[in-house]
DRENDO-1510 file (C-alpha; in Angstrom, 1 decimal, always signed):
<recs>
REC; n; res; u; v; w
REC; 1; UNK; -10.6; +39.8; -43.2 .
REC; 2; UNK; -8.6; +40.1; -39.7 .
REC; 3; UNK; -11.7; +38.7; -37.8 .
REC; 4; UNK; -12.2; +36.0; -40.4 .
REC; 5; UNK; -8.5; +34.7; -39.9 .
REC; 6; UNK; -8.7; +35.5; -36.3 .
REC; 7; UNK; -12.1; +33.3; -36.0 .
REC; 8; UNK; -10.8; +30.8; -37.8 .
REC; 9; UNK; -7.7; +30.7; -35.5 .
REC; 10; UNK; -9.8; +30.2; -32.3 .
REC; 11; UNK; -11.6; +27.8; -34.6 .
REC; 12; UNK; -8.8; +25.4; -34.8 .
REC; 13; UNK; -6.8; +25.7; -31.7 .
REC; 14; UNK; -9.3; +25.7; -29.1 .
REC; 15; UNK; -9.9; +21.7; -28.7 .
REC; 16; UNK; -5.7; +21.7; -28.6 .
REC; 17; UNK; -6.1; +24.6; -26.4 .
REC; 18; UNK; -8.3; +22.6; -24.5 .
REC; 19; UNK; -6.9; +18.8; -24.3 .
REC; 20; UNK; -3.4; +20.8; -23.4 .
REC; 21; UNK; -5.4; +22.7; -20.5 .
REC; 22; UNK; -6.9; +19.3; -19.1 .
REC; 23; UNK; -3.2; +17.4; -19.6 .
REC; 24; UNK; -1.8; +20.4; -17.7 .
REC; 25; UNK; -4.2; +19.7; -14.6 .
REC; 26; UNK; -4.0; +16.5; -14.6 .
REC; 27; UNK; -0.1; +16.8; -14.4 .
REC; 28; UNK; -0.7; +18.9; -11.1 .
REC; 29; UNK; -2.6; +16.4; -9.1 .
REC; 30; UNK; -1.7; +13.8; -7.0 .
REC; 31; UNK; -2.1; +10.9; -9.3 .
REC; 32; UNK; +0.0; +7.8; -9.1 .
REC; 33; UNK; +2.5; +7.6; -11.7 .
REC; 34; UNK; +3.6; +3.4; -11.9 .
REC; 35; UNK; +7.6; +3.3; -11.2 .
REC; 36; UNK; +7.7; +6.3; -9.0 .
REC; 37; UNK; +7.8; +6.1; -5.3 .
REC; 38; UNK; +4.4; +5.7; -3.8 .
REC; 39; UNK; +4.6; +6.6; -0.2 .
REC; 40; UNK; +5.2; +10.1; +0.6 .
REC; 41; UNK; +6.8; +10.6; +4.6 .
REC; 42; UNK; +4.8; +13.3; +6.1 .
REC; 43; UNK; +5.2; +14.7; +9.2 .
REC; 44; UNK; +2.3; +14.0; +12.1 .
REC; 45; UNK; +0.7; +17.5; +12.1 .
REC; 46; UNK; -0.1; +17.2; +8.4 .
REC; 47; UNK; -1.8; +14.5; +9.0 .
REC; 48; UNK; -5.6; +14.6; +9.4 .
REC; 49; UNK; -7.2; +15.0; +13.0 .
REC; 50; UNK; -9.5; +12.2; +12.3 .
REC; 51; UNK; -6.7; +9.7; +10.7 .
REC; 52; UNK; -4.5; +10.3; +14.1 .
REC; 53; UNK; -7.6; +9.7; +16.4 .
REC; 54; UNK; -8.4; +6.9; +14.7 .
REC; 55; UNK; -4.3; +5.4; +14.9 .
REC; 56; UNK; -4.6; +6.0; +18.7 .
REC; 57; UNK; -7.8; +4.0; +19.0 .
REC; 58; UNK; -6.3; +1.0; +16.8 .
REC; 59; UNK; -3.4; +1.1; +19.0 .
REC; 60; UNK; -4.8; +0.7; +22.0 .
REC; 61; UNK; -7.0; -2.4; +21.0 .
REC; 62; UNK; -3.6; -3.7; +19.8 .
REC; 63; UNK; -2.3; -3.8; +23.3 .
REC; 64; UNK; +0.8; -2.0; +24.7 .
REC; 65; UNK; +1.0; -0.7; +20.6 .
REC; 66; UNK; +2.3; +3.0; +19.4 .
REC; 67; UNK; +3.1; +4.3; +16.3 .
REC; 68; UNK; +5.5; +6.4; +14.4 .
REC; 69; UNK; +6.5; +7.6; +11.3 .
REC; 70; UNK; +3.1; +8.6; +8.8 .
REC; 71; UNK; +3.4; +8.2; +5.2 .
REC; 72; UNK; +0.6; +8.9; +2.3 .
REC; 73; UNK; +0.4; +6.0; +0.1 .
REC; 74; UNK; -0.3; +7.9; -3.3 .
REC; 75; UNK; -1.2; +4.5; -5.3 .
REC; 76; UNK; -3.7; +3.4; -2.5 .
REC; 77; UNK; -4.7; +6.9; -1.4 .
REC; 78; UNK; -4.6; +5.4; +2.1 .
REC; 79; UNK; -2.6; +6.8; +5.5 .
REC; 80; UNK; +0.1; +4.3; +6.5 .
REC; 81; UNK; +2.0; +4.6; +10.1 .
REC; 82; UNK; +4.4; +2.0; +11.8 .
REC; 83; UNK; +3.2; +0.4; +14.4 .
REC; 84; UNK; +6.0; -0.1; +17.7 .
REC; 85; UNK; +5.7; -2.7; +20.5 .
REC; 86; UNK; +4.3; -5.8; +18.5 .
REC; 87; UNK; +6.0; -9.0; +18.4 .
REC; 88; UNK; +7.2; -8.0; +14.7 .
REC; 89; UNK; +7.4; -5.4; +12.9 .
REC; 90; UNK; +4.1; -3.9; +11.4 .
REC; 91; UNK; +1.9; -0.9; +9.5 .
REC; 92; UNK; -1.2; +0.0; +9.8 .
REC; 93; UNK; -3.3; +1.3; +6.4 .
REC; 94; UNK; -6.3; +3.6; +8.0 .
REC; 95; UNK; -8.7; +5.4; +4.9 .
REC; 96; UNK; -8.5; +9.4; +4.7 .
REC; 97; UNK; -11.9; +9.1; +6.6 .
REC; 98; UNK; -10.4; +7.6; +9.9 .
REC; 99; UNK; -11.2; +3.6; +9.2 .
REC; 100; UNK; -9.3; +0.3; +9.1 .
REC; 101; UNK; -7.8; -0.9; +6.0 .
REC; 102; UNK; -5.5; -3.2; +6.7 .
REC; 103; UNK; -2.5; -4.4; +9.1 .
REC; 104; UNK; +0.3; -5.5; +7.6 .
REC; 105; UNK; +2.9; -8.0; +10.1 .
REC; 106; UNK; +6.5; -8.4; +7.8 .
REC; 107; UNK; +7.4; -11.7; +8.1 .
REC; 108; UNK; +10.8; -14.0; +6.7 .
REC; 109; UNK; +10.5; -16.6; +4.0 .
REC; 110; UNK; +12.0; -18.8; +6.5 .
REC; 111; UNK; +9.2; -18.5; +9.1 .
REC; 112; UNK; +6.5; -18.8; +6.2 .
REC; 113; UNK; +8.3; -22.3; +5.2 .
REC; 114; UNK; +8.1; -23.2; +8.7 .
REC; 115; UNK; +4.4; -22.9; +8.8 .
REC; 116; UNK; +3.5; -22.5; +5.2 .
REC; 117; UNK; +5.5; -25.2; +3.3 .
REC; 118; UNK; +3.5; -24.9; +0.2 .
REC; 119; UNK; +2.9; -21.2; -0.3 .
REC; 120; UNK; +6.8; -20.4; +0.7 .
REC; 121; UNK; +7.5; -22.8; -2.5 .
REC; 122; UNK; +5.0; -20.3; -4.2 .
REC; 123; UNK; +6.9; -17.2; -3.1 .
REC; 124; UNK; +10.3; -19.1; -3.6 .
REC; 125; UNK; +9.3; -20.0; -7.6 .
REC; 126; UNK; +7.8; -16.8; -8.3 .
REC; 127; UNK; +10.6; -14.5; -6.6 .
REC; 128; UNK; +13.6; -17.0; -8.1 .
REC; 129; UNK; +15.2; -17.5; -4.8 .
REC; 130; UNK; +16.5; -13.8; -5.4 .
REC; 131; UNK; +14.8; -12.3; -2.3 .
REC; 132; UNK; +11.9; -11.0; -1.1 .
REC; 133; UNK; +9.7; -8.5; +1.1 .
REC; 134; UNK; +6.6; -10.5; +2.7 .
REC; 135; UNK; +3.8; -8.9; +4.7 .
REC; 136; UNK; +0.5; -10.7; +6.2 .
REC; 137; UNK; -2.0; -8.3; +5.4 .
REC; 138; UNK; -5.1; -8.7; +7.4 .
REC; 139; UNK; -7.9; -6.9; +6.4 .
REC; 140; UNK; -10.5; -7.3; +8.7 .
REC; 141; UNK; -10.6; -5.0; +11.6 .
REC; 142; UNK; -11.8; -7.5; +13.9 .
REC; 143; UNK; -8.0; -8.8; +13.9 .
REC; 144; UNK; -7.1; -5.7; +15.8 .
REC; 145; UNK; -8.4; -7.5; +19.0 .
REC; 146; UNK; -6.8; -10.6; +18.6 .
REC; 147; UNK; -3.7; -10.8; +16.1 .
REC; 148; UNK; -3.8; -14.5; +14.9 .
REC; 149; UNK; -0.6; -16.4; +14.4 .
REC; 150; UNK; +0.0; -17.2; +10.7 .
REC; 151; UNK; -1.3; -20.9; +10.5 .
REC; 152; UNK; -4.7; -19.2; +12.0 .
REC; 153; UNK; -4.4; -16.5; +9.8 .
REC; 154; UNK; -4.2; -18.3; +7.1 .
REC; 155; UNK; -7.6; -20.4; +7.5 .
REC; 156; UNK; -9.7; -17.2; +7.3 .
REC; 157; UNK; -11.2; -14.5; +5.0 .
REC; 158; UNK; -9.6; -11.1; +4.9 .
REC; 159; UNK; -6.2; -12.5; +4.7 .
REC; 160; UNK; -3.5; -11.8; +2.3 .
REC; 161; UNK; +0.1; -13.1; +1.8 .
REC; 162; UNK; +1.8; -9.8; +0.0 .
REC; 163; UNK; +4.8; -10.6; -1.7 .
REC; 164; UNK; +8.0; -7.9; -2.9 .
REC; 165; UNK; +10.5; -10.2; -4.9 .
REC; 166; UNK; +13.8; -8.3; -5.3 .
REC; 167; UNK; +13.6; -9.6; -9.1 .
REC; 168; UNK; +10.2; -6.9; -9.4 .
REC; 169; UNK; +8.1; -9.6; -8.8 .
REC; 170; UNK; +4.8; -8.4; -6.8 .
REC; 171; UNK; +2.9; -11.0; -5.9 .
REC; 172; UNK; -0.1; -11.0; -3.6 .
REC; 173; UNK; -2.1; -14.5; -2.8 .
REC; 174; UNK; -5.5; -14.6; +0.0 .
REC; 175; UNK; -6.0; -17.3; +2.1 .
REC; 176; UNK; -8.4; -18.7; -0.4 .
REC; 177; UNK; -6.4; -19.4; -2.8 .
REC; 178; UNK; -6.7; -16.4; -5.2 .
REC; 179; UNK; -3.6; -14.6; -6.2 .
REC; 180; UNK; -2.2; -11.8; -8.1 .
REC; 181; UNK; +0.9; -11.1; -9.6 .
REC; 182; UNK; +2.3; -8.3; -11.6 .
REC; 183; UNK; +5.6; -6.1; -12.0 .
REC; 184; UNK; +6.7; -5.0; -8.9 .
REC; 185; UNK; +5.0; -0.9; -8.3 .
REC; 186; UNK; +7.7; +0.5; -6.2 .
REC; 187; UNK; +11.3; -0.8; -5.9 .
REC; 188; UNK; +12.1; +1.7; -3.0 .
REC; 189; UNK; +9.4; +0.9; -0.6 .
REC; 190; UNK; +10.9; +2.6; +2.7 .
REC; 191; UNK; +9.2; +0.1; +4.7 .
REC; 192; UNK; +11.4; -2.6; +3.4 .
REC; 193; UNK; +14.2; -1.1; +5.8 .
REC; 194; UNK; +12.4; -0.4; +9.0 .
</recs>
């Protein structure tokens, strides 16, 4: 009878045993969670050999360019650093493998409407005059050699205008004319005070 009940038992809590075993892993990792903070600061020697060679190199096709200041983005899974010694402030993305993602130059909605009169109305509707983070993120790593300005920029592929409204707004338009917008992921993004 014992073996019976006992058998039974296993019977009936072993998937729950189960889907509790996989949620409990799955807790563990590393995953993203939407709301939380998504960059993690981590300090130079943590970061892989390979990622760190491959900052140098970008840096020196940048010019007189260093970096400081690494960070893990957990929602992108990619390596972001600061990049020192450009005409504005700027990140580089590099992939856990050592290649280009992205570099990102933070720009003001002022000097957008300067250049961009139509897409700072865009930014300006869509954020509710309340404020915002902006970023040209340019995606090809041919722009390493030769940083265009932002009418340039904005007349080629690999381009995109990334958008942090203060009202959790996160918009994100390419120079073709797609766009994106959604709630905002992360309302303490570190790099909005560098």
């Amino acid at each position: 009878m014992m073996s019976t009940t006992n058998h039974g038992l296993r019977r009936t809590f072993a998937p729950l045993l189960s889907l509790v075993t996989t949620l409990g892993f799955s807790a563990c990792g590393a995953s993203y969670v939407p709301g939380e903070q998504e960059e993690v600061a981590t300090p130079q020697e943590d970061v892989p050999a390979d990622v760190v060679l491959a900052a140098d190199e970008f840096c020196a096709r940048l010019g007189n360019a260093r970096y400081e200041n690494w960070f893990w983005d957990k929602e992108d899974s990619v390596w972001e650093v600061a990049v020192i010694g450009l005409e504005r402030r700027a990140e580089l993305d590099i992939e856990p493998g050592g290649g280009f993602s992205e570099l990102e130059l933070v720009y003001t909605i002022e000097e957008v409407e300067r250049v961009l009169p139509d897409l700072a109305r865009t930014l300006r509707k869509e954020c509710r005059e309340d404020g915002a983070f902006i970023e040209l993120s340019l995606r090809r790593e041919a722009f390493l050699d030769s940083i265009p300005d932002l009418a340039s920029a904005w007349a080629q592929s690999g381009v995109v205008m990334e958008c942090q409204c203060d009202n959790g707004r996160d918009i994100e338009i390419d120079a073709m004319g797609m766009s994106d917008t959604r709630k905002i992921d992360d309302v303490s993004d570190e790099r909005r005070g560098q």
